[in-house]
ZASEZA-161102 format. One record per residue: x, y, z of N, C-alpha, C in turn; residue number from 1. Coordinates in nm, 3 decimals, always signed. Layout:
+---------+---------+---------+---------+---------+---------+---------+---------+---------+------+
!     n.x !     n.y !     n.z !    ca.x !    ca.y !    ca.z !     c.x !     c.y !     c.z ! resi !
+---------+---------+---------+---------+---------+---------+---------+---------+---------+------+
!       X !       Y !       Z !       X !       Y !       Z !       X !       Y !       Z !  NUM !
...
+---------+---------+---------+---------+---------+---------+---------+---------+---------+------+
// end
This chain:
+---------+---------+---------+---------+---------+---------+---------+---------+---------+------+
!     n.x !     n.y !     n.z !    ca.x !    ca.y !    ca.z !     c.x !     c.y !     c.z ! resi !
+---------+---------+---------+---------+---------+---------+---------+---------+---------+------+
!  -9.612 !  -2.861 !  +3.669 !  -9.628 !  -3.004 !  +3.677 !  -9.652 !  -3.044 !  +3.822 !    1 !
!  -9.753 !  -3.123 !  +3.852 !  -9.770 !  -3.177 !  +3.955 !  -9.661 !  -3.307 !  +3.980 !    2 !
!  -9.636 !  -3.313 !  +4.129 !  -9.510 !  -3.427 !  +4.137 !  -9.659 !  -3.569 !  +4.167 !    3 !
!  -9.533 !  -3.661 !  +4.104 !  -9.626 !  -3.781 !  +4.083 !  -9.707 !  -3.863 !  +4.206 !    4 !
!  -9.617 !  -3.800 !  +4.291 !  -9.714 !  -3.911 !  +4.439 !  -9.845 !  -3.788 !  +4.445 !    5 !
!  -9.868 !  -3.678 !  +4.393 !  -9.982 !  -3.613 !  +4.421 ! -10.126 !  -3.650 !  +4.333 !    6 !
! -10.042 !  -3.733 !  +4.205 ! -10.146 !  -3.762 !  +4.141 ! -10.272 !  -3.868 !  +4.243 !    7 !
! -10.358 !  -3.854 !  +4.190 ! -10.493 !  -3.936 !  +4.239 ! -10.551 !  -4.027 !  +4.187 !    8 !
! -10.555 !  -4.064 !  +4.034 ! -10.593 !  -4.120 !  +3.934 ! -10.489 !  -4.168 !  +3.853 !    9 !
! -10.505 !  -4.268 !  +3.765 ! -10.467 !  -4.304 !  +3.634 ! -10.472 !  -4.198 !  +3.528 !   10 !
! -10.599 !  -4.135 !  +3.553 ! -10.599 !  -4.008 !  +3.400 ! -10.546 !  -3.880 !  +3.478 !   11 !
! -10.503 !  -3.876 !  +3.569 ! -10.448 !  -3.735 !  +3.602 ! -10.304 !  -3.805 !  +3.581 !   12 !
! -10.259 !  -3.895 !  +3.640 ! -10.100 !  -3.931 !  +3.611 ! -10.072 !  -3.915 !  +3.476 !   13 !
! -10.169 !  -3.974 !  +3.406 ! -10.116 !  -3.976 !  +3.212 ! -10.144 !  -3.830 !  +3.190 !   14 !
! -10.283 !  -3.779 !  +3.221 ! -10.233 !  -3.639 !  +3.182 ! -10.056 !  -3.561 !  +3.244 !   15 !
! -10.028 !  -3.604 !  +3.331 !  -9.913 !  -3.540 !  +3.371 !  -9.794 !  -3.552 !  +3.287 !   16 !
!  -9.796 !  -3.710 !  +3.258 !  -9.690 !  -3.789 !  +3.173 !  -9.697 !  -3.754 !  +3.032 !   17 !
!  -9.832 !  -3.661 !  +2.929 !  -9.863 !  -3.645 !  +2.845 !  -9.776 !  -3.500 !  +2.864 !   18 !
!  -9.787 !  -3.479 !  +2.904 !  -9.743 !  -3.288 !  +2.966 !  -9.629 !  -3.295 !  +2.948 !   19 !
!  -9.543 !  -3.415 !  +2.973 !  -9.384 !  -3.387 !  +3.011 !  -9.358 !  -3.428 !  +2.935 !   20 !
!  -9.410 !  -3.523 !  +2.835 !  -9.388 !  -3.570 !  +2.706 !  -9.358 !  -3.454 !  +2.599 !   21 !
!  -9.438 !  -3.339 !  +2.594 !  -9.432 !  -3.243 !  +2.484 !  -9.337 !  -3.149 !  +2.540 !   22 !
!  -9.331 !  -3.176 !  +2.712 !  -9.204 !  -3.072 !  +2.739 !  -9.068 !  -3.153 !  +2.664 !   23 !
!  -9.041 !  -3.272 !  +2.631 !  -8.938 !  -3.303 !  +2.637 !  -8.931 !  -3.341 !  +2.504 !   24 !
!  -9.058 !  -3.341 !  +2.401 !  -9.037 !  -3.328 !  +2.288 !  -8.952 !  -3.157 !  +2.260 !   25 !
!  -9.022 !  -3.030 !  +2.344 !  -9.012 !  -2.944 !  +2.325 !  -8.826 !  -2.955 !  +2.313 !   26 !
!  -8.775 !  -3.010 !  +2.398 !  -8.624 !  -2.980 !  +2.458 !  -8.576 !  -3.042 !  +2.371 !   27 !
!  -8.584 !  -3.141 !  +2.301 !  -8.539 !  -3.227 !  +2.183 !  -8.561 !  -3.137 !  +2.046 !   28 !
!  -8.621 !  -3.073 !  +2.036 !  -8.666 !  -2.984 !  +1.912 !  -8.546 !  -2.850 !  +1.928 !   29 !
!  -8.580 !  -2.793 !  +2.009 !  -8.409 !  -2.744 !  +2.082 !  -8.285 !  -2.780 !  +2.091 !   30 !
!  -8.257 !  -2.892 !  +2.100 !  -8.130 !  -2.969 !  +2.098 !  -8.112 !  -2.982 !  +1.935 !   31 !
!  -8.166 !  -3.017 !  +1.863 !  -8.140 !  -3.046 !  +1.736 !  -8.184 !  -2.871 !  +1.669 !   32 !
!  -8.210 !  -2.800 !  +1.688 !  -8.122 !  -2.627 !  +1.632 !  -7.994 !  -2.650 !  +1.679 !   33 !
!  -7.947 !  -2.643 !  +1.802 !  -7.828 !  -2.666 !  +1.845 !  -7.733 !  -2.753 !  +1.736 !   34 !
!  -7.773 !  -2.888 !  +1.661 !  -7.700 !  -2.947 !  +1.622 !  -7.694 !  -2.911 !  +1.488 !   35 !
!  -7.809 !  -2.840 !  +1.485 !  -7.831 !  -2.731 !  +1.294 !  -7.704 !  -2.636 !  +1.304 !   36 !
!  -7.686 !  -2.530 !  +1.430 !  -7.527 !  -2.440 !  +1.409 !  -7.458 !  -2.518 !  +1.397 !   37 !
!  -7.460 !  -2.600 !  +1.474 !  -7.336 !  -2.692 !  +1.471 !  -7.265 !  -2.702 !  +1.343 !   38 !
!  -7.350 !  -2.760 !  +1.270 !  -7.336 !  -2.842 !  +1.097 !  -7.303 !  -2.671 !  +1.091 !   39 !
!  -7.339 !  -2.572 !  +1.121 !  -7.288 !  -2.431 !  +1.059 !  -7.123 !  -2.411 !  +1.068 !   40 !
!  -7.122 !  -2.432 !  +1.188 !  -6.964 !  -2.367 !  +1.274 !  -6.882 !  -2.459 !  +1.204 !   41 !
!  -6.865 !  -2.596 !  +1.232 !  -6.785 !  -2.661 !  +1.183 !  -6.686 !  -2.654 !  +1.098 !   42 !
!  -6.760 !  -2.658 !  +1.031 !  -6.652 !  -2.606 !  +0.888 !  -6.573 !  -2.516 !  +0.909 !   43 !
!  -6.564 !  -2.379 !  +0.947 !  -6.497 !  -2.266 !  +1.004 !  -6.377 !  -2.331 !  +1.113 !   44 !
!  -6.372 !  -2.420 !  +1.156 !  -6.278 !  -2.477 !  +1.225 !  -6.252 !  -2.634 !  +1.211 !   45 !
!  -6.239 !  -2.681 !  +1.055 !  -6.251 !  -2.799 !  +1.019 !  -6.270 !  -2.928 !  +1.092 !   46 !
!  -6.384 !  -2.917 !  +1.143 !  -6.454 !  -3.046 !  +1.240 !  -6.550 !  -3.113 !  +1.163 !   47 !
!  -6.514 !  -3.263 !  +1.156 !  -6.614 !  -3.355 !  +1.106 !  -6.738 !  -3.345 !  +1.175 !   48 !
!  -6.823 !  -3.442 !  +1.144 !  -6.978 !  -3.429 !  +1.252 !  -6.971 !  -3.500 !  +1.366 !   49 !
!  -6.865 !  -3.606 !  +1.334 !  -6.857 !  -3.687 !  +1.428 !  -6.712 !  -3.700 !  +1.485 !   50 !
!  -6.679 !  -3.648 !  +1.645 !  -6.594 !  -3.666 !  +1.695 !  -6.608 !  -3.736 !  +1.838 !   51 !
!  -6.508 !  -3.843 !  +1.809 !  -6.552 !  -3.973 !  +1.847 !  -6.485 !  -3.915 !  +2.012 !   52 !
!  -6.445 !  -3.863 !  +2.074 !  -6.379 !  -3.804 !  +2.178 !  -6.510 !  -3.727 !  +2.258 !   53 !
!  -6.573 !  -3.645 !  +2.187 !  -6.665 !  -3.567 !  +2.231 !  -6.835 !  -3.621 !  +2.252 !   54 !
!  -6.812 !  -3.782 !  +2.161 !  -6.935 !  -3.849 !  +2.172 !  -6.883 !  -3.933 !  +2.281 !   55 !
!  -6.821 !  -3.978 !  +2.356 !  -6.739 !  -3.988 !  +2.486 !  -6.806 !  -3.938 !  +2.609 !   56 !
!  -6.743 !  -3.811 !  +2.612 !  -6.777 !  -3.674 !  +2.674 !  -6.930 !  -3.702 !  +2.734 !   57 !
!  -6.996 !  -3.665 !  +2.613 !  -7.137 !  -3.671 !  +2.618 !  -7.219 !  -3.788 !  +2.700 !   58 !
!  -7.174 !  -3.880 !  +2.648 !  -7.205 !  -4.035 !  +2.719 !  -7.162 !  -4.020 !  +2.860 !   59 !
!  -7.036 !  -3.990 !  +2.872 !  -7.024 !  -3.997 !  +3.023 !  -7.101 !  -3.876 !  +3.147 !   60 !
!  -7.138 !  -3.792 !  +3.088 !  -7.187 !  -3.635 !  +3.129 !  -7.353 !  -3.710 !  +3.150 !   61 !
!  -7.419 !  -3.788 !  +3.029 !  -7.526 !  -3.868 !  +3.099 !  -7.558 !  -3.944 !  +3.195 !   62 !
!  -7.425 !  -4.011 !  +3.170 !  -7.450 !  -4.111 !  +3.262 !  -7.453 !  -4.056 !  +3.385 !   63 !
!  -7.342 !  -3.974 !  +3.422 !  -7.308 !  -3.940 !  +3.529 !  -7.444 !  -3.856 !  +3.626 !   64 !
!  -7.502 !  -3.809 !  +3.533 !  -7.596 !  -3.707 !  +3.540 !  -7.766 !  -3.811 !  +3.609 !   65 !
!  -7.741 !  -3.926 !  +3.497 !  -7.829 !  -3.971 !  +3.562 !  -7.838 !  -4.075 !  +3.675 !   66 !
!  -7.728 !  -4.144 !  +3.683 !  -7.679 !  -4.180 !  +3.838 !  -7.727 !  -4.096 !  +3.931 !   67 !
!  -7.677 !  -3.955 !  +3.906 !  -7.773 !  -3.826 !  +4.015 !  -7.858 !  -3.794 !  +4.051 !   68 !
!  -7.953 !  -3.841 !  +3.963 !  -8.057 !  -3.795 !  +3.948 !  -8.156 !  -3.980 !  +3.990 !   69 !
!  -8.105 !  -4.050 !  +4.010 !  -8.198 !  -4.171 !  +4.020 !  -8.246 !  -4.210 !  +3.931 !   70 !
!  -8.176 !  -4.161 !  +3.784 !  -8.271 !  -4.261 !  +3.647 !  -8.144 !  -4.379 !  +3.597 !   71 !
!  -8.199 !  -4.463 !  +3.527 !  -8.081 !  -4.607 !  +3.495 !  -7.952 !  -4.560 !  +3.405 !   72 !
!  -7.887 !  -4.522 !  +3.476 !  -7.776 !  -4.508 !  +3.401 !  -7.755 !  -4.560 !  +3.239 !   73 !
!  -7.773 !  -4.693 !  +3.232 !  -7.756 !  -4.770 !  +3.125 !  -7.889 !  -4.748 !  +2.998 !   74 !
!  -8.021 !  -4.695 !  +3.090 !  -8.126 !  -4.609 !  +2.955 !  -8.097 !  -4.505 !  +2.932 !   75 !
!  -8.045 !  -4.396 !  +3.014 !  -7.949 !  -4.298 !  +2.964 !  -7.876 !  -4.280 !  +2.808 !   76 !
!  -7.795 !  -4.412 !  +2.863 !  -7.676 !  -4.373 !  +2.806 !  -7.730 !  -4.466 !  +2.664 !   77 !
!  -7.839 !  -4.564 !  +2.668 !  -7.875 !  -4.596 !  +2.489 !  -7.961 !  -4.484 !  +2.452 !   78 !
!  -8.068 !  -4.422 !  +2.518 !  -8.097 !  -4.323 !  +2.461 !  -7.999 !  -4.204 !  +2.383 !   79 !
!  -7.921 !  -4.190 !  +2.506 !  -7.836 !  -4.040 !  +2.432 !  -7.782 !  -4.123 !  +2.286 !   80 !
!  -7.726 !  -4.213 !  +2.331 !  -7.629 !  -4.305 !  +2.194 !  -7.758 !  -4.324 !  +2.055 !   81 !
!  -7.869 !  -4.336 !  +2.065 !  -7.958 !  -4.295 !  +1.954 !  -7.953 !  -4.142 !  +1.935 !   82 !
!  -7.968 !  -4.068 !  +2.028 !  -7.963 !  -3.913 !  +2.019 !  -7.853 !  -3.868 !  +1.927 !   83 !
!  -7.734 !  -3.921 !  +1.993 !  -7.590 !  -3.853 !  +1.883 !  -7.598 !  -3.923 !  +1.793 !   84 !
!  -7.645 !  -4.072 !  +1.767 !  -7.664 !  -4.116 !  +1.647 !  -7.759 !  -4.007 !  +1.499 !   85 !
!  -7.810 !  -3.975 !  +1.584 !  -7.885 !  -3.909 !  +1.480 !  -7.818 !  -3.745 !  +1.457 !   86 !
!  -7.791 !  -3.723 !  +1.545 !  -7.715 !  -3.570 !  +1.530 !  -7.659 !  -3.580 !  +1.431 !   87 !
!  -7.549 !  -3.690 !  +1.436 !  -7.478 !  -3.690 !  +1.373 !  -7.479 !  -3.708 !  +1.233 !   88 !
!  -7.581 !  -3.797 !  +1.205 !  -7.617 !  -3.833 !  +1.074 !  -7.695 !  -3.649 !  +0.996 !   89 !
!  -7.760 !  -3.598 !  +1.090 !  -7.789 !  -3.451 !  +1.087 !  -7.672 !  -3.422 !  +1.005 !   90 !
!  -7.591 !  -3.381 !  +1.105 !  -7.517 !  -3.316 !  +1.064 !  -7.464 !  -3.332 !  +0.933 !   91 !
!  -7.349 !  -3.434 !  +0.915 !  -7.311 !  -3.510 !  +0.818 !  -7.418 !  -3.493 !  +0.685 !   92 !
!  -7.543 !  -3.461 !  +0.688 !  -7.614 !  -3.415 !  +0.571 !  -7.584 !  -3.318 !  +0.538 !   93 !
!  -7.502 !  -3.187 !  +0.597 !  -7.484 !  -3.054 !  +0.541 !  -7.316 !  -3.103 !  +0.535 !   94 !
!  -7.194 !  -3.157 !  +0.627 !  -7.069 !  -3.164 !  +0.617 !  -7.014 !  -3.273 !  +0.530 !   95 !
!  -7.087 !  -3.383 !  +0.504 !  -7.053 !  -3.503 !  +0.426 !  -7.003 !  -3.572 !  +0.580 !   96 !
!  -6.985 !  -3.709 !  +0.522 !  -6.954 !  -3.826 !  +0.587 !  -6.818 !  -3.810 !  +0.666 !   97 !
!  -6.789 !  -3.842 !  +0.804 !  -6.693 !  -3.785 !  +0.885 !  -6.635 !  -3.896 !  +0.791 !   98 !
!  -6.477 !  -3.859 !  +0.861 !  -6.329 !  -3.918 !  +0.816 !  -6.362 !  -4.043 !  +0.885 !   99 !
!  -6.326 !  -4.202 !  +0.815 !  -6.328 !  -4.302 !  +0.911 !  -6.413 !  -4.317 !  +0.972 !  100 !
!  -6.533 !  -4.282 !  +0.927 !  -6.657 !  -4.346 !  +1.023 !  -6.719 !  -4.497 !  +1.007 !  101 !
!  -6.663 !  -4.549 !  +0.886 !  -6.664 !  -4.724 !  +0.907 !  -6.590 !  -4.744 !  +1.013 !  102 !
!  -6.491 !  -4.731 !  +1.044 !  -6.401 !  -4.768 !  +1.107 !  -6.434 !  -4.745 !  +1.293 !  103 !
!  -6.520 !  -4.600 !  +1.290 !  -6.571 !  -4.555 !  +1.460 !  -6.652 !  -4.622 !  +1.454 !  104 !
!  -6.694 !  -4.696 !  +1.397 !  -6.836 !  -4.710 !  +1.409 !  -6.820 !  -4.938 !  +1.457 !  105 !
!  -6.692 !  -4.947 !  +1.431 !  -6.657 !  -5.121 !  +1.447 !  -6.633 !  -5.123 !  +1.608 !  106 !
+---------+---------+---------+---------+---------+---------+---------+---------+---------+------+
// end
């Protein structure tokens, strides 16, 4: 990847931004195998899909991460919060519906 102040053009920047797009589709396609064992392991150590402690964790490990990094903390952290939203619902298709998830979810 070329860094962005090298671009020259409009169509070399989008080509760049097109590039990092499928890298980061790529990493998202990866992350969710990850959340496929997951729905595996679980059960073997009776864990719902959703543990509201560890969706915590996660949120703060973004944020923190992207404070570091110079991206908005606060798009971070709704992105990831759609991200585990969906994991979770993932998951929960092979474990059933966590314990009290009306209730995490108020």
């Amino acid at each position: 990847m070329k860094p962005a102040q090298d671009c020259q053009s409009m169509a070399e920047l989008r080509a760049q931004i097109d590039l990092l797009d499928r890298k980061l589709v790529s990493l998202l396609a990866l992350r969710a195998g990850y959340i496929d064992r997951a729905a595996e392991l679980k059960p073997a150590e009776n864990l719902p899909a959703r543990i509201d402690h560890r969706v915590a964790a996660v949120l703060d490990n973004v944020r923190a991460s992207a404070r570091d990094q110079g991206l908005d903390p606060d798009l971070a952290t709704d992105l990831w919060r759609t991200l585990i939203e969906w994991s979770i619902a993932r998951e929960e298709r092979v474990l059933g519906p966590s314990p009290g998830k009306e209730e995490s979810r108020k």
